[in-house]
MOPAC internal coordinates of N, CA, C and O (Angstrom, degrees):
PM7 1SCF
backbone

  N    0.0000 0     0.00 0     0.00 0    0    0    0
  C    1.4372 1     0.00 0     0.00 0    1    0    0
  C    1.5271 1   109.00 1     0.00 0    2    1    0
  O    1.2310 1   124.62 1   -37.98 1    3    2    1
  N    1.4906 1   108.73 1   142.02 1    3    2    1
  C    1.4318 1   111.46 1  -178.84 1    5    3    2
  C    1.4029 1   127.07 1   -96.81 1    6    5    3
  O    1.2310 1    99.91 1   -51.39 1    7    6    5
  N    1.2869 1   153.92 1   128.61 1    7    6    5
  C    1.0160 1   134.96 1  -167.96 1    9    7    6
  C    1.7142 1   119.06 1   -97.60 1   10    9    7
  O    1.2310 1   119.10 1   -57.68 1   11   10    9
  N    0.8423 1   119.32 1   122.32 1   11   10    9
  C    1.6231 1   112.88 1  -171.64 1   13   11   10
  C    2.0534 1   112.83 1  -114.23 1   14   13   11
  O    1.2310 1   121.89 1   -56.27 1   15   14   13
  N    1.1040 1   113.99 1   123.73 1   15   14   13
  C    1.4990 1   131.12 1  -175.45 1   17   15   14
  C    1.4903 1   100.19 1  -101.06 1   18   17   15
  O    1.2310 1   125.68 1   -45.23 1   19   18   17
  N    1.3697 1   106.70 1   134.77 1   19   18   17
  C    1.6301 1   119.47 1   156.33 1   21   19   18
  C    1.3797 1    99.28 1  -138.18 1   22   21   19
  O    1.2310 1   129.87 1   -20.19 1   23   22   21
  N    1.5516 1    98.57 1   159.81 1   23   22   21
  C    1.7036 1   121.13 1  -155.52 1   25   23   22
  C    1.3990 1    77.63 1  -109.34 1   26   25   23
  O    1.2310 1   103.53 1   149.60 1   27   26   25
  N    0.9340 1   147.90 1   -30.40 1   27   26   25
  C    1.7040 1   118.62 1  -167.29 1   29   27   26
  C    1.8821 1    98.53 1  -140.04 1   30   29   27
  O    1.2310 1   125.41 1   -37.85 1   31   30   29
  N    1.7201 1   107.22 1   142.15 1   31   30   29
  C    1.3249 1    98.48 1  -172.56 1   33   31   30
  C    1.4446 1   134.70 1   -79.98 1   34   33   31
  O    1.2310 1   125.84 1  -164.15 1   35   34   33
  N    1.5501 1   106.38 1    15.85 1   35   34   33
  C    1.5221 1   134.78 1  -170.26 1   37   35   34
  C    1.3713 1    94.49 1   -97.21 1   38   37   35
  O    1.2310 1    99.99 1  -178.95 1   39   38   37
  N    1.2567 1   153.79 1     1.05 1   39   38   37
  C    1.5640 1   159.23 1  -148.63 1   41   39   38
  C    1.6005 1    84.73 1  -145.88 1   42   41   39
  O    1.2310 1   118.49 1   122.40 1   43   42   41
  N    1.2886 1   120.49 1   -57.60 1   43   42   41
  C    1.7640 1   119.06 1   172.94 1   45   43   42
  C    1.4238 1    99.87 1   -20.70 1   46   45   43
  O    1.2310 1   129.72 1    84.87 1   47   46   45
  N    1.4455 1    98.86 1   -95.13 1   47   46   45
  C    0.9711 1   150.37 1  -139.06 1   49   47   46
  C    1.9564 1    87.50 1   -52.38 1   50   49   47
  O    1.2310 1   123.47 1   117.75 1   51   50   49
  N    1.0991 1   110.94 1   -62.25 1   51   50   49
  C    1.6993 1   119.35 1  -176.21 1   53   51   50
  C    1.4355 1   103.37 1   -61.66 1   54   53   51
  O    1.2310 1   115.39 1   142.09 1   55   54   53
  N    1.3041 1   126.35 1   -37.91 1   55   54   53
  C    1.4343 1   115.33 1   177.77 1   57   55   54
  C    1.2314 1   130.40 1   -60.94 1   58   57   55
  O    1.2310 1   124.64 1   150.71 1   59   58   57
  N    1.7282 1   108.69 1   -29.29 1   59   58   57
  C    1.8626 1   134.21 1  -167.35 1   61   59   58
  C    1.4706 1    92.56 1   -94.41 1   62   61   59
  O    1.2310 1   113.43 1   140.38 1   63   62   61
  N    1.6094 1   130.03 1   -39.62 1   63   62   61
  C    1.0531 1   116.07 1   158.52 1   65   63   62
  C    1.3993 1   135.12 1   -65.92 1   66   65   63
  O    1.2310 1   114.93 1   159.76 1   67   66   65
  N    1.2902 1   127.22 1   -20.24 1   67   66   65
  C    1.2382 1   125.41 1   177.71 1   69   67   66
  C    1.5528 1   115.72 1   -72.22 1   70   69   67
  O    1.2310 1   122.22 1   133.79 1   71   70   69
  N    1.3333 1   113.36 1   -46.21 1   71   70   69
  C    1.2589 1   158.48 1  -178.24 1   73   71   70
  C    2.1380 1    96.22 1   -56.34 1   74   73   71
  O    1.2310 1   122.32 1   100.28 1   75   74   73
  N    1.3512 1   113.16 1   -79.72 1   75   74   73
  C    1.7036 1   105.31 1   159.21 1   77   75   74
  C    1.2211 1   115.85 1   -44.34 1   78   77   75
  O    1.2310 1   110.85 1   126.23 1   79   78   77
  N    1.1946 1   134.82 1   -53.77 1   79   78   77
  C    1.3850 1   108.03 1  -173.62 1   81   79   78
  C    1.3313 1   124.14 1   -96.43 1   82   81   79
  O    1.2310 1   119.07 1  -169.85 1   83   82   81
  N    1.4067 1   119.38 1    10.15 1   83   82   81
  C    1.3499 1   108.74 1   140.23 1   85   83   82
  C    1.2674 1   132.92 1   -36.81 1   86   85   83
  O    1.2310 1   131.00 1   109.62 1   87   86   85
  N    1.6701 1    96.38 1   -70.38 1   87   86   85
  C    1.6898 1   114.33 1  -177.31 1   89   87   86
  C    1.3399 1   104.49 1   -56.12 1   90   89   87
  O    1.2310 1   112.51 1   133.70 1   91   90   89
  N    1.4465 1   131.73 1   -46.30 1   91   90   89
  C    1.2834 1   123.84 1  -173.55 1   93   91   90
  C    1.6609 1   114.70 1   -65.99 1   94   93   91
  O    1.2310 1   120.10 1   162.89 1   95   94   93
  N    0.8977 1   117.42 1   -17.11 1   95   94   93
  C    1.6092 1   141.33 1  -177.29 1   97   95   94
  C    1.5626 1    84.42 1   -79.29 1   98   97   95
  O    1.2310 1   107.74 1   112.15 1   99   98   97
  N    1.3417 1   140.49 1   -67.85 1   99   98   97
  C    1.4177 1   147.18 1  -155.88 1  101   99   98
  C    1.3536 1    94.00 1   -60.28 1  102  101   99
  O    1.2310 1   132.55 1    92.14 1  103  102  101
  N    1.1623 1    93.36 1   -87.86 1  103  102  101
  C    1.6702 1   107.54 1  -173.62 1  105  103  102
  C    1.5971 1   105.52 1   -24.45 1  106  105  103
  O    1.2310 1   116.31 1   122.49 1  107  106  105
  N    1.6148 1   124.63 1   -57.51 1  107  106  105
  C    1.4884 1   126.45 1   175.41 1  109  107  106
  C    1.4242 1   106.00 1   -48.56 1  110  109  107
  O    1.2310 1   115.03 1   132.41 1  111  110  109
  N    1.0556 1   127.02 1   -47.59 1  111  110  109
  C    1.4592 1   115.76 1  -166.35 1  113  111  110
  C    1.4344 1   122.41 1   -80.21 1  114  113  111
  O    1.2310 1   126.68 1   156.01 1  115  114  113
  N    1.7514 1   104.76 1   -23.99 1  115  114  113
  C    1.4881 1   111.18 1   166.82 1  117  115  114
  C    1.3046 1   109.13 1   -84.74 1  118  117  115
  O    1.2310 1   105.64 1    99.07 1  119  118  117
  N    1.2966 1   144.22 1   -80.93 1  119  118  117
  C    1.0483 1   131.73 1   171.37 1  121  119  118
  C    1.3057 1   141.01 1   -72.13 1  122  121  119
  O    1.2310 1   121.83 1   176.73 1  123  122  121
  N    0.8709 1   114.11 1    -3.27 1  123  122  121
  C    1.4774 1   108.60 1   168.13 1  125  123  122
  C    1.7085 1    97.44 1   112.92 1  126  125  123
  O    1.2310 1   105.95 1   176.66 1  127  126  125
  N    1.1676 1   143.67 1    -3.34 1  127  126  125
  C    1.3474 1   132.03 1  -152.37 1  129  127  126
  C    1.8037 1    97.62 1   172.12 1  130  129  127
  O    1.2310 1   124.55 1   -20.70 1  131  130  129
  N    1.6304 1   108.87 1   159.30 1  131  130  129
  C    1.0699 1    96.67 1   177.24 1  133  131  130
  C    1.8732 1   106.71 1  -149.18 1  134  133  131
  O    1.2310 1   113.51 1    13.01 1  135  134  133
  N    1.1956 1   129.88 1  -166.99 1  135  134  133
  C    0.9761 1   100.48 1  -175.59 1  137  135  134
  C    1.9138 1    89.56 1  -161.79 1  138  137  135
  O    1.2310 1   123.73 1   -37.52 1  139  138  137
  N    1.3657 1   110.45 1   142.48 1  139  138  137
  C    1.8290 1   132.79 1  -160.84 1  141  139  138
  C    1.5717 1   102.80 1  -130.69 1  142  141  139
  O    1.2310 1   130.66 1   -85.01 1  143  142  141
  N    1.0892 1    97.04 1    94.99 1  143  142  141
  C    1.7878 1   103.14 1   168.43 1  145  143  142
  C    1.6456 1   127.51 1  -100.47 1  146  145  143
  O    1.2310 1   135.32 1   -74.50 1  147  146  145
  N    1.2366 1    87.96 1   105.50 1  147  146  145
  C    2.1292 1   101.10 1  -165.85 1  149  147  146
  C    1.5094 1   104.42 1   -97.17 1  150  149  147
  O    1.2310 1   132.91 1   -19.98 1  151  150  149
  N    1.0587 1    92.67 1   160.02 1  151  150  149
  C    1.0986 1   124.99 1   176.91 1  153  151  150
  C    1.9132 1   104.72 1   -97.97 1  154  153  151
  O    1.2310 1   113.36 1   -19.19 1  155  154  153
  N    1.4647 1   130.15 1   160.81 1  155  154  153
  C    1.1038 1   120.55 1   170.28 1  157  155  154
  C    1.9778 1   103.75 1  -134.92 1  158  157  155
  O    1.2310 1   121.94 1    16.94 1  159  158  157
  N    1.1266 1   113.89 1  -163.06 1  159  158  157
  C    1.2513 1   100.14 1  -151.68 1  161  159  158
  C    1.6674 1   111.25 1   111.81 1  162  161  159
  O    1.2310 1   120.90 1   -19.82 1  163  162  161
  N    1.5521 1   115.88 1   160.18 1  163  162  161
  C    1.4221 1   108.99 1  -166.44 1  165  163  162
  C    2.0889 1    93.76 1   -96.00 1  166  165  163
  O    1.2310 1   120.71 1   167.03 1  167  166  165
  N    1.0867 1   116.25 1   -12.97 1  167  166  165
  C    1.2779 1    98.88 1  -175.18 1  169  167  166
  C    1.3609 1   110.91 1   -78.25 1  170  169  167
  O    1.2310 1   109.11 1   162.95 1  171  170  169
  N    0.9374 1   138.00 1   -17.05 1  171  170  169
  C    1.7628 1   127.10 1   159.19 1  173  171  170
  C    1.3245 1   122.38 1   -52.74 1  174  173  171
  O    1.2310 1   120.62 1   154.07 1  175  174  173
  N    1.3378 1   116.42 1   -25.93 1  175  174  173
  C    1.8779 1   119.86 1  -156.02 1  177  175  174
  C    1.6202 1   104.97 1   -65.01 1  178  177  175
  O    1.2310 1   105.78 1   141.97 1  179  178  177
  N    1.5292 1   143.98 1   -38.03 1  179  178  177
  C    1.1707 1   127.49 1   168.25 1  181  179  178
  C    1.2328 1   118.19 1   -46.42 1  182  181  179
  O    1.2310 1   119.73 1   142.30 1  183  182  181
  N    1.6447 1   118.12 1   -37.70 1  183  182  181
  C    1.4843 1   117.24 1  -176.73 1  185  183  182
  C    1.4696 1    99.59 1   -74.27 1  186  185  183
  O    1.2310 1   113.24 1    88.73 1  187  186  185
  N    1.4819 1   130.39 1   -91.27 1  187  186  185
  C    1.0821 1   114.45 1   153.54 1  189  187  186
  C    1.7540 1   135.76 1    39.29 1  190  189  187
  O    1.2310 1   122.66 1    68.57 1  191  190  189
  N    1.1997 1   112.50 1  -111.43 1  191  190  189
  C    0.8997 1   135.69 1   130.44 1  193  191  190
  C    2.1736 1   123.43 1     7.75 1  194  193  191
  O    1.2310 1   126.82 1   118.28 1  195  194  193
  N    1.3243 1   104.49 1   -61.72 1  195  194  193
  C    1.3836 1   123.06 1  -176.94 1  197  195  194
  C    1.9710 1    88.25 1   -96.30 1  198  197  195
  O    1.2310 1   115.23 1   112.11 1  199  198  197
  N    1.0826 1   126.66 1   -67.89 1  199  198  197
  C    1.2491 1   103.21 1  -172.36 1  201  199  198
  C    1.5788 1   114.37 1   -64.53 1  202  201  199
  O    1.2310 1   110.72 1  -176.74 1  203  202  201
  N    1.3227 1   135.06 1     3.26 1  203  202  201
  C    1.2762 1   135.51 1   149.80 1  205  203  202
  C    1.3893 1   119.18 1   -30.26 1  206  205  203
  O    1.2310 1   125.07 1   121.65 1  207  206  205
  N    1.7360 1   107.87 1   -58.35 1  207  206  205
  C    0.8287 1   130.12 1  -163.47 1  209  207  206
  C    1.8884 1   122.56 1   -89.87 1  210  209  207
  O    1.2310 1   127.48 1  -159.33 1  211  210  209
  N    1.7270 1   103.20 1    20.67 1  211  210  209
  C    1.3534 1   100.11 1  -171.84 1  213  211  210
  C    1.4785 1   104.94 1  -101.29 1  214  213  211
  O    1.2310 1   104.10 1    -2.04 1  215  214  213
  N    1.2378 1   146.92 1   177.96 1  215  214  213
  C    1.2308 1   159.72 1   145.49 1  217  215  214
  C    1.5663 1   127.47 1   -74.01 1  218  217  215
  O    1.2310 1   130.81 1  -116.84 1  219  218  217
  N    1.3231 1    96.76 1    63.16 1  219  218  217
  C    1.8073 1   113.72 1   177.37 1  221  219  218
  C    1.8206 1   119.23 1  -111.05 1  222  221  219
  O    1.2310 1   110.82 1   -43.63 1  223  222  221
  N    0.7418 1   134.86 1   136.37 1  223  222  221
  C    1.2757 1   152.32 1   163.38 1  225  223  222
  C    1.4228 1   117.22 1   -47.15 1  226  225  223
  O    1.2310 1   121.65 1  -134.74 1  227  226  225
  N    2.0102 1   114.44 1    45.26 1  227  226  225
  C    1.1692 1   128.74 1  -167.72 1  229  227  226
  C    1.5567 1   122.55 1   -36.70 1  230  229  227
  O    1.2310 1   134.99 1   132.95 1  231  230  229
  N    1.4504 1    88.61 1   -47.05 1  231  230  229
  C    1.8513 1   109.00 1  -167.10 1  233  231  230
  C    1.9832 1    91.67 1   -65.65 1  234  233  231
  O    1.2310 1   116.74 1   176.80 1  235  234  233
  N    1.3633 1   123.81 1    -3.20 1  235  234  233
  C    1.8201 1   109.18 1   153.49 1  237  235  234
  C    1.3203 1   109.71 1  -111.38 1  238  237  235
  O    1.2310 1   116.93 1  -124.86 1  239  238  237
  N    1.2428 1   123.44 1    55.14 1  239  238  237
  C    1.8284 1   138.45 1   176.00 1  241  239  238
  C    1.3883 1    93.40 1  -137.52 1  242  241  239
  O    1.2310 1   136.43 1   -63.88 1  243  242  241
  N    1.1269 1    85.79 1   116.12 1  243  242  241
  C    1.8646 1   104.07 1   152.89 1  245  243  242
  C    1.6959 1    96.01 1  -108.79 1  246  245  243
  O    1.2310 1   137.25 1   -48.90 1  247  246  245
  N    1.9014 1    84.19 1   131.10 1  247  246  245
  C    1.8078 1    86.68 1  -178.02 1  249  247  246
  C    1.9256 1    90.62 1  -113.46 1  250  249  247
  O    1.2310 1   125.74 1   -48.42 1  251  250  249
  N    1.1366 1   106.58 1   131.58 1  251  250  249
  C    1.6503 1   123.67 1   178.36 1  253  251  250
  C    0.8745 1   109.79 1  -110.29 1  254  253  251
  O    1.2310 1   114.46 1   -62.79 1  255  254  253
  N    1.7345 1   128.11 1   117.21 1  255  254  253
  C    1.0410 1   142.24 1  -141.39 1  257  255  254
  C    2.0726 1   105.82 1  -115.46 1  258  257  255
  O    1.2310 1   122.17 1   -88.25 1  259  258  257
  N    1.4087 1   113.44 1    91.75 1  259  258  257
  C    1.8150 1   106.56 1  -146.94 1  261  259  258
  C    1.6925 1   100.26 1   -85.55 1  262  261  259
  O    1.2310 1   122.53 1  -173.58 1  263  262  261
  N    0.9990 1   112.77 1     6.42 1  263  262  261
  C    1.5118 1    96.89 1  -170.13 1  265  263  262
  C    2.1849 1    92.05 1  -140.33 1  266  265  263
  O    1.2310 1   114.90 1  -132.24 1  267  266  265
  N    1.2440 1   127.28 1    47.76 1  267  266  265
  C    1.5602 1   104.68 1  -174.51 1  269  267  266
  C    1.4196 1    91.92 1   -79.31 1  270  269  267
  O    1.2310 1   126.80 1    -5.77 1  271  270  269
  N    1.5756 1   104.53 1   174.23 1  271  270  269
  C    1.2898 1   134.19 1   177.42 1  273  271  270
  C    1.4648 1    97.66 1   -76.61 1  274  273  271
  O    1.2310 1   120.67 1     4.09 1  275  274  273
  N    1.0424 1   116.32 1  -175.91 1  275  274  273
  C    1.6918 1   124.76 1   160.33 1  277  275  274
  C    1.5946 1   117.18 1  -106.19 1  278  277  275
  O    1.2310 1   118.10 1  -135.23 1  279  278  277
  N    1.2107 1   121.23 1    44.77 1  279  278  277
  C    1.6955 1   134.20 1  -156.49 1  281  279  278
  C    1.2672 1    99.92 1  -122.38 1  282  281  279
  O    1.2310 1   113.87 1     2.66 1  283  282  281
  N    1.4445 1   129.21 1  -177.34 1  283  282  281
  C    1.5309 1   124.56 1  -165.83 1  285  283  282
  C    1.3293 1    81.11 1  -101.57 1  286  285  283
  O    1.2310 1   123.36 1   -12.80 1  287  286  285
  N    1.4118 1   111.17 1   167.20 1  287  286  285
  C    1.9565 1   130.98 1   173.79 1  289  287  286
  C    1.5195 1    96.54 1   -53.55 1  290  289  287
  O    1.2310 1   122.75 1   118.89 1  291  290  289
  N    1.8085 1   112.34 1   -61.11 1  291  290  289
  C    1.2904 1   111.19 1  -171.96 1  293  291  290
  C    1.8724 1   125.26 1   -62.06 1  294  293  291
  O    1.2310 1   129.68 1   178.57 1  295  294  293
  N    1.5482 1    98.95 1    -1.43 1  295  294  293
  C    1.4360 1    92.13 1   170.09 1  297  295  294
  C    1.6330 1   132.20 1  -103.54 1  298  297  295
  O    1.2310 1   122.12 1   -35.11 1  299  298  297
  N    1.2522 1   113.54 1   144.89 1  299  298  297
  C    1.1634 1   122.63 1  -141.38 1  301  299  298
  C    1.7208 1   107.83 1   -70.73 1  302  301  299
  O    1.2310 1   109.27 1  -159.63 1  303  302  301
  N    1.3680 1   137.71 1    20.37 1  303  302  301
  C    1.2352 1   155.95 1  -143.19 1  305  303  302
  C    1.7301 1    96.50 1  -138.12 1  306  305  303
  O    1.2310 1   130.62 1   149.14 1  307  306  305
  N    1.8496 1    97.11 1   -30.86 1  307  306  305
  C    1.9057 1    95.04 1  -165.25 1  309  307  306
  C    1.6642 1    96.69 1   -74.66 1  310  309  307
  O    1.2310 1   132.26 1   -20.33 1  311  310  309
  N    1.3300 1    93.92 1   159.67 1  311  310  309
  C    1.5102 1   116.62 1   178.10 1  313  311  310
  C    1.7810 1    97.28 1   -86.40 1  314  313  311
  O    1.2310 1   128.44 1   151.18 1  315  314  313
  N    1.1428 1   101.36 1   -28.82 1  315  314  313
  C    1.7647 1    97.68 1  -165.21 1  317  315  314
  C    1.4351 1    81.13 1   -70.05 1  318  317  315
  O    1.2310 1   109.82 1   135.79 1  319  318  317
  N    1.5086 1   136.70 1   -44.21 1  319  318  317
  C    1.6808 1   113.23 1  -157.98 1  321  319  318
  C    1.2262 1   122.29 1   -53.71 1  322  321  319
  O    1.2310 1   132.36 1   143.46 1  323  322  321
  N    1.9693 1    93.73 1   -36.54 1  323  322  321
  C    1.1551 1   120.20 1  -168.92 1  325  323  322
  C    1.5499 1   122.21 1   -57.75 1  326  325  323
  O    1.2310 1   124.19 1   139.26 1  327  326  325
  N    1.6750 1   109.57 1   -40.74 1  327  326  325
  C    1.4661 1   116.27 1  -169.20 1  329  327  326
  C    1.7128 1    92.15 1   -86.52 1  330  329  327
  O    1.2310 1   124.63 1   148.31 1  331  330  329
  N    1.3666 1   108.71 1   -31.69 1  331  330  329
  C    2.1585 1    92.80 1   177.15 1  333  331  330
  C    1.2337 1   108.67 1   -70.68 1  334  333  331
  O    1.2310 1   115.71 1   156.09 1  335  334  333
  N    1.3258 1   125.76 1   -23.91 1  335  334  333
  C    1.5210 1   127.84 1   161.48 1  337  335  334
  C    1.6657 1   117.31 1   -58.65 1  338  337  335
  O    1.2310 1   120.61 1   161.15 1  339  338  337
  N    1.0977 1   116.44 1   -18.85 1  339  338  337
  C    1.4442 1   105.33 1  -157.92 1  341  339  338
  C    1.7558 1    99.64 1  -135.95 1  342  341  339
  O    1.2310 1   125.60 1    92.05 1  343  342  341
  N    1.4014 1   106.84 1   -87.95 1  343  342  341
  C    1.7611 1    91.58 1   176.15 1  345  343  342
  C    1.4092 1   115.61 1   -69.18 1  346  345  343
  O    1.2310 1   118.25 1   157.46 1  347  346  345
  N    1.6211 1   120.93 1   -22.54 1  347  346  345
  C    1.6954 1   104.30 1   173.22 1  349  347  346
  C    1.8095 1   113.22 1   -80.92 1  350  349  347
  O    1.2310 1   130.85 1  -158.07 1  351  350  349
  N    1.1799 1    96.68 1    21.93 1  351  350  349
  C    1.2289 1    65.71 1   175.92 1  353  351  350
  C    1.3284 1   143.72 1  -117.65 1  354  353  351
  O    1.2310 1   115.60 1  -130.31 1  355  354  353
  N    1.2483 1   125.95 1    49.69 1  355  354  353
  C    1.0430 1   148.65 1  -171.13 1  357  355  354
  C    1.6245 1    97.01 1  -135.14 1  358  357  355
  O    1.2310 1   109.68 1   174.45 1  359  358  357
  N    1.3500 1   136.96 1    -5.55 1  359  358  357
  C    1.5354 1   135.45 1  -127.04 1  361  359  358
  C    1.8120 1    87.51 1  -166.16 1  362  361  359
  O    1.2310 1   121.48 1   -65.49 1  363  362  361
  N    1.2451 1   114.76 1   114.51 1  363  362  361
  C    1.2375 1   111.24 1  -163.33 1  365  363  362
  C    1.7549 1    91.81 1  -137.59 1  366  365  363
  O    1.2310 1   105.94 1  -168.42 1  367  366  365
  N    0.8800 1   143.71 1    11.58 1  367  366  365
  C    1.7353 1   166.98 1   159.89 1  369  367  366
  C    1.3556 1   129.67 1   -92.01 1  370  369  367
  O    1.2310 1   116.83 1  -171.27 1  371  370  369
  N    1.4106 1   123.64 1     8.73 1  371  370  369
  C    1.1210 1   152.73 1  -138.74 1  373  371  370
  C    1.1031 1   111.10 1  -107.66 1  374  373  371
  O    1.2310 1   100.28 1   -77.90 1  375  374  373
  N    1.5200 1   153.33 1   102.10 1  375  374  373
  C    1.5964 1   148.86 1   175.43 1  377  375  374
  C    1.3761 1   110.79 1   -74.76 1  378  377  375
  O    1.2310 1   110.78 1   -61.76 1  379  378  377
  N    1.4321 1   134.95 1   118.24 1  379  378  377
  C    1.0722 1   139.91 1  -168.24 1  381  379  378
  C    1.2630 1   100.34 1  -140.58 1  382  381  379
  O    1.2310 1   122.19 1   -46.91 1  383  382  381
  N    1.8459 1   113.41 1   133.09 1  383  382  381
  C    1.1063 1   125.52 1  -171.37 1  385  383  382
  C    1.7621 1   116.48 1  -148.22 1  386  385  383
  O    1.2310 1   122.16 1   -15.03 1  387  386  385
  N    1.1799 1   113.47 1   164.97 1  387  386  385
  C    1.2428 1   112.43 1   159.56 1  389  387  386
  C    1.2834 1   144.15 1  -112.70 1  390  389  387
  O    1.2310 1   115.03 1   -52.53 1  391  390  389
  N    1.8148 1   127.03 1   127.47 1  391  390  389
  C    0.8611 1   116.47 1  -169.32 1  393  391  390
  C    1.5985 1   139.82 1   -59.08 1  394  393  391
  O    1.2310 1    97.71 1   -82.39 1  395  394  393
  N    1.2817 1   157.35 1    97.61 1  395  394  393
  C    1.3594 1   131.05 1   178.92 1  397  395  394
  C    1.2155 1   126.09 1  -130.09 1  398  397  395
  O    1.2310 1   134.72 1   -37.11 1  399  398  397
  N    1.3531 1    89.14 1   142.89 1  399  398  397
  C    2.0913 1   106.11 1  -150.55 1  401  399  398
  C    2.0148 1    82.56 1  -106.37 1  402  401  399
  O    1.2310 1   140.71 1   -23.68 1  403  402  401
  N    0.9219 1    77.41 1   156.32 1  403  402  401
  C    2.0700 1   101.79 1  -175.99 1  405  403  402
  C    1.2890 1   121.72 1  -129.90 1  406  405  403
  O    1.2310 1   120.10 1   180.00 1  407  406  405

């Protein structure tokens, strides 16, 4: 594994985005659909946020949500509000779910 450093988090942020929607681009073109498993929490929202703003074919993303709270969507604690707040939002076609392991 390689380790990669950036000095400023605006270079982050564009690299992890370029980098997701590749694969999500892959995955679309091989199968037909693809699938983005987040994390929620406030340290994602620049990424977030910037991949809001890309030109992808959302409505074939299932976004899987690996860590929610146990709170309603509409409360302000959920991660789901958080990611329709932030990467859905530009993207309103979007399958969003949660993961749970047993």
């Amino acid at each position: 594994m390689r380790n990669h450093y950036f000095e400023e988090k605006s270079t982050l942020v564009s690299a992890l985005k370029k980098r997701i929607l590749e694969n999500l681009e892959s995955g679309i073109q091989i199968r037909g659909s693809s699938v983005l498993v987040v994390s929620g929490g406030s340290t994602p929202r620049a990424l977030f946020e910037a991949l809001s703003q890309s030109v992808l074919d959302w409505h074939l993303v299932t976004i899987v949500l690996a860590d929610e709270r146990w709170v309603s969507a509409d409360d302000e604690n959920s991660n789901e509000s958080f990611v329709r707040a932030t990467l859905l939002l530009n993207s309103y076609r979007c399958l969003i779910t949660t993961l749970i392991l047993k």
